[in-house]
C-alpha positions in Angstrom: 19.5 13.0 -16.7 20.2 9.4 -17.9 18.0 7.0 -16.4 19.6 4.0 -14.3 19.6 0.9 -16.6 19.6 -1.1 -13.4 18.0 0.0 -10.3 17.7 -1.8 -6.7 15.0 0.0 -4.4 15.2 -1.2 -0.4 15.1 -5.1 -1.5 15.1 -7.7 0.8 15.2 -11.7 0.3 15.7 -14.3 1.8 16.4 -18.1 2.1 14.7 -19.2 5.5 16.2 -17.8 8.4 19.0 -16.1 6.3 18.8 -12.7 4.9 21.1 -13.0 1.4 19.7 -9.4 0.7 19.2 -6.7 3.3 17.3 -3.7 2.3 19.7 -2.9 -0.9 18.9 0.0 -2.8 21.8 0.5 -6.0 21.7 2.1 -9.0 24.2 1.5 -12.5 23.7 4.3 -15.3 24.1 2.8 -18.9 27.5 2.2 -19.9 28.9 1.5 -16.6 31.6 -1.2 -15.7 30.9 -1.9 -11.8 32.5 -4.2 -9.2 30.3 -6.8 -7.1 32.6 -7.4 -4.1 32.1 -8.8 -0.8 33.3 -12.0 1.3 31.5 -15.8 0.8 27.9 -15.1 1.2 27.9 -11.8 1.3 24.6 -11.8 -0.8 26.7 -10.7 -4.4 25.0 -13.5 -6.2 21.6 -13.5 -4.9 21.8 -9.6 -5.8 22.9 -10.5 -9.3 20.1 -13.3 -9.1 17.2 -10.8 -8.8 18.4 -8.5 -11.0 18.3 -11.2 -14.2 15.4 -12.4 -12.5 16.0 -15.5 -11.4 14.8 -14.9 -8.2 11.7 -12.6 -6.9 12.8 -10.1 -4.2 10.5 -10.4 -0.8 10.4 -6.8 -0.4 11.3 -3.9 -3.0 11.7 -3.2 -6.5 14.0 -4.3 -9.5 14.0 -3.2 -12.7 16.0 -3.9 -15.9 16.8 -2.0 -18.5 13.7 0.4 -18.1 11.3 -3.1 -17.1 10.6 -5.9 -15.6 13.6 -8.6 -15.2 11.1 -11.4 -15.5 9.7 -10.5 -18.4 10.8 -11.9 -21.7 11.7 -8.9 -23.8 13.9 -7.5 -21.0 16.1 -10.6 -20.9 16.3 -10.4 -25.2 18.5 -7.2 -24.0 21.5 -8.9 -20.8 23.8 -12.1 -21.5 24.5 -13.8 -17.9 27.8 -16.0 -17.0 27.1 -17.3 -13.3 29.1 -18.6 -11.0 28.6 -22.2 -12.4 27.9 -23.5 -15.7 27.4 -26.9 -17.2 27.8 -26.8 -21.0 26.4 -29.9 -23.4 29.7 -31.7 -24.2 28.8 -33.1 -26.8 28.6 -29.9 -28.7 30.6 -28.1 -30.5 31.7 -24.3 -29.2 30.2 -23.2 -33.0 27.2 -25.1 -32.6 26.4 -24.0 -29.3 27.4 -20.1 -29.7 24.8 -20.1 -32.8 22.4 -21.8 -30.4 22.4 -18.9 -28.0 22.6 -16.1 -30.5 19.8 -17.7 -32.3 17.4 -17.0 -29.5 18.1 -13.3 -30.2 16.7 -10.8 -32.7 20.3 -9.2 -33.4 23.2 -11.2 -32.6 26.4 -10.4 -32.4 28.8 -12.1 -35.5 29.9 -15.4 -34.7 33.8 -14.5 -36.1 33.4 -11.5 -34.3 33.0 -13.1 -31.0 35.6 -15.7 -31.4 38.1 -13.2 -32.0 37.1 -11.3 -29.3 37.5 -14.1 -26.7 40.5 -15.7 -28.3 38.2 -18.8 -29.0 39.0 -19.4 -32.9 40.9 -22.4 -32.2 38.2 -23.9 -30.5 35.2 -23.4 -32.7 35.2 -26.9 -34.1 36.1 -28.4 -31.0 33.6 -30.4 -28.5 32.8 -28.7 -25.2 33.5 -31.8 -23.8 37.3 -32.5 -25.3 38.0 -28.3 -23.7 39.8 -27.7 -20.4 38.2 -26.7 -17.7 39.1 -23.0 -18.0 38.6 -23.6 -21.6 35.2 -24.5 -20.9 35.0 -21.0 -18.7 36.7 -18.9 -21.5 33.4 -19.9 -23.8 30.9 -19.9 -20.9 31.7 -15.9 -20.6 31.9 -15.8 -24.5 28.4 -16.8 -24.5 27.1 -14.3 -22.3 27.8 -11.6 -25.3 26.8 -13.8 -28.0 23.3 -12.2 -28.1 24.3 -8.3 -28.4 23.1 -7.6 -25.2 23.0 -4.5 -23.4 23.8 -5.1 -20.2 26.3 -8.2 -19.3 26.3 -10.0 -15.7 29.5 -12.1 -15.0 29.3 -13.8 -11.9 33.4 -14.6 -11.1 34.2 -14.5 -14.7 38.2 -15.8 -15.0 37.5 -18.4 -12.1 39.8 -22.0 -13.2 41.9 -19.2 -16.2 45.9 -19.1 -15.9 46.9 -15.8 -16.2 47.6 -15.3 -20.0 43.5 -16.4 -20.6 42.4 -13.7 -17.7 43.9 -10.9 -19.5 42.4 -12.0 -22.9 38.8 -12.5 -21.3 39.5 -9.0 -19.7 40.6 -7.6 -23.2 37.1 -9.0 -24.4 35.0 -7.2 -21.4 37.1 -3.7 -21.9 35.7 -3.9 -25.6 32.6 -4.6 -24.8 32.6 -2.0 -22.3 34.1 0.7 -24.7 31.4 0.1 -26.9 28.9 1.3 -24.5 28.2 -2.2 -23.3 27.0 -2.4 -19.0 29.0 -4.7 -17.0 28.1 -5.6 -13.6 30.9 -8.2 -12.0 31.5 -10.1 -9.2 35.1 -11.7 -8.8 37.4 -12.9 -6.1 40.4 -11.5 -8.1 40.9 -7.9 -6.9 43.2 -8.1 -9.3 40.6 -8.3 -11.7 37.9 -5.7 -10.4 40.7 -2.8 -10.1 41.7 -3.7 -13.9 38.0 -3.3 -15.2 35.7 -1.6 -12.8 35.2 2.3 -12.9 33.0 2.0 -9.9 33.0 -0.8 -6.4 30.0 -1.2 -4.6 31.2 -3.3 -1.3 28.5 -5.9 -0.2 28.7 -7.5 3.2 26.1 -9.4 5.2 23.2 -8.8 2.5 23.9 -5.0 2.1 26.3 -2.1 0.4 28.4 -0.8 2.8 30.3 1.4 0.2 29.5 2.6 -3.2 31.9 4.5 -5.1 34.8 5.1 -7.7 38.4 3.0 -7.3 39.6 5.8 -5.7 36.8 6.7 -3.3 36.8 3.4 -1.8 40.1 3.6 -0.9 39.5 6.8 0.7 37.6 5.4 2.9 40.3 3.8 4.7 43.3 6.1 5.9 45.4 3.3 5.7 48.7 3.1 4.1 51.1 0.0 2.9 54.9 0.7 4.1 56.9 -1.9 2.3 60.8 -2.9 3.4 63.5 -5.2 3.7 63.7 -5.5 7.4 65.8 -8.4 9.1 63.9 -8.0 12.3 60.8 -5.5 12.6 60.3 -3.8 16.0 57.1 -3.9 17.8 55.6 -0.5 16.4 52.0 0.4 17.5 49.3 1.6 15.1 50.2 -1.1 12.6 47.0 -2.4 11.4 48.3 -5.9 9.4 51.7 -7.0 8.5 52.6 -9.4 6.1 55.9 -10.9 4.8 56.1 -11.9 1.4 59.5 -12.6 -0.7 62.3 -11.3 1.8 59.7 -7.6 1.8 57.8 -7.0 4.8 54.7 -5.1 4.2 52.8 -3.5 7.0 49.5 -1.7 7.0 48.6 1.4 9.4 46.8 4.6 9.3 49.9 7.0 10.3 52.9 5.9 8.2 54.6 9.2 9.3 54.6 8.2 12.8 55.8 4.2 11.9 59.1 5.8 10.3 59.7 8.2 13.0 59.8 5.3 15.2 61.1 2.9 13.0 64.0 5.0 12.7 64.0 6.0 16.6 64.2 1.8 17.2 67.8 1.7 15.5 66.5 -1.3 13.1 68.6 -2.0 10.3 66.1 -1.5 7.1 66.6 -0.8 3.1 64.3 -0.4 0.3 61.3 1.6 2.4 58.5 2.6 0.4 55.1 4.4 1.2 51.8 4.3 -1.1 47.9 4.4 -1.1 46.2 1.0 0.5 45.1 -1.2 -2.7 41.6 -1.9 -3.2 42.7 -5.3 -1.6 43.4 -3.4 1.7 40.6 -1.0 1.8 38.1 -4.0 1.0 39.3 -5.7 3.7 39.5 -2.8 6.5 35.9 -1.6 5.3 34.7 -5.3 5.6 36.3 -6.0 9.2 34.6 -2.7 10.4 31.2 -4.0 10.1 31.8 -7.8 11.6 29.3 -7.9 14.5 
């Protein structure tokens, strides 16, 4: 059996009275492409945090890539984007992508990763003359400029329209493909159910699910009912409804028994459609379940 490239054993840490980590044990097999998700101070970054080791955990274990996170040759192997970067503007994004790469023994090529990122245009450029999500697109660039094995991205397309989040997504799916680890946080569900094989949920400082796309949603029974309905009877068992462009769009666990009595109401409707709760929905049933 493969051993875990990453592996969390019962750590704790905290900052003062708060506990941003609460006895978190996780493991990510080599080649995996996992989903860091929970609300605002959840504890996804100080996770992330400890595993690059930027922080010690009070309690526990970490290790990286069969070592140490804090040593030196185990960081020669990840490439880190967090949350918030600050890049020398007066440099150019060449300069500063052979800067990086130049701290590690096998880089990857320079062309290679402009390409990759869509960055080509912008080689010559000053960091300070780039966009703000221009300035993003090369911050995650620069997490892969080193050939690393494992990549953290800590909310990756934050500030990106929508046409430079699919192109920074193209560039982690290659990585990925190539046998590259990606662990990712990101406030875009969007985004983790287009990349991630695998969603470990994180709420108040622990994992309260661990699992594939699919078995997180399993977790919930809910279902989304959408329709065109002028006015929506009172129906019990729905768990969230929500209007958006003339569709209403209401959440509950029986979706058999919301017809049936959608029907029985005599309420004029059109368009009615029945699937599986998005990883949207299931993140934020799971979530509310454990709110003390």
């Amino acid at each position: 059996m493969t051993s875990p490239i990453m592996r969390v054993r019962d750590v704790t840490r905290s900052y003062g009275d708060v506990v941003a980590v609460d006895g978190v044990s996780l493991d990510i097999a080599p080649g995996e492409l996992v989903g860091l998700l929970g609300p605002n101070g959840a504890g996804k970054t100080t996770l992330i945090n400890l595993l690059v080791g930027l922080r010690r955990p009070d309690s526990g274990a970490v290790e990286l890539c069969g070592g140490n996170p804090r040593d030196e040759a185990t960081r020669q192997a990840i490439g880190v984007t967090p949350q918030q970067t600050a890049l020398p503007e007066a440099w150019r994004v060449g300069e500063l992508i052979d800067f990086i790469a130049a701290h590690h023994p096998n880089p990857t090529n320079r062309h290679d990763l402009l390409v990759r990122f869509d960055l080509q245009d912008l080689c010559s450029r000053q960091i300070g003359g780039l966009s703000g999500g221009q300035q993003r697109r090369v911050a995650v660039a620069l997490a892969f400029a080193g050939n690393p094995r494992v990549v953290f991205l800590d909310e990756p397309s934050t500030g990106l329209d929508v046409e430079a989040r699919h192109q920074l997504w193209s560039g982690i799916r290659a990585f990925h493909e190539e046998g590259g680890t990606v662990l990712l946080t990101s406030h875009y569900l969007e985004e983790v159910e287009a990349l991630a094989q695998r969603v470990a949920v994180v709420d108040r400082g622990r994992v309260i699910a661990d699992g594939s796309m699919r078995d997180v949603r399993r977790l919930v029974s809910l279902k989304r009912v959408s329709l065109i309905c002028p006015e929506l009877p009172s129906i019990p068992g729905a768990a969230r409804v929500e209007n958006n462009d003339g569709h209403t769009h209401v959440l509950t666990n029986d979706a058999d028994h919301f017809v049936r009595e959608l029907v029985t109401s005599g309420a004029r409707f059109s368009d009615l459609e029945i699937r599986s709760a998005s990883l949207e929905d299931a993140f934020l049933s799971i979530t509310s379940k454990h709110v003390a």
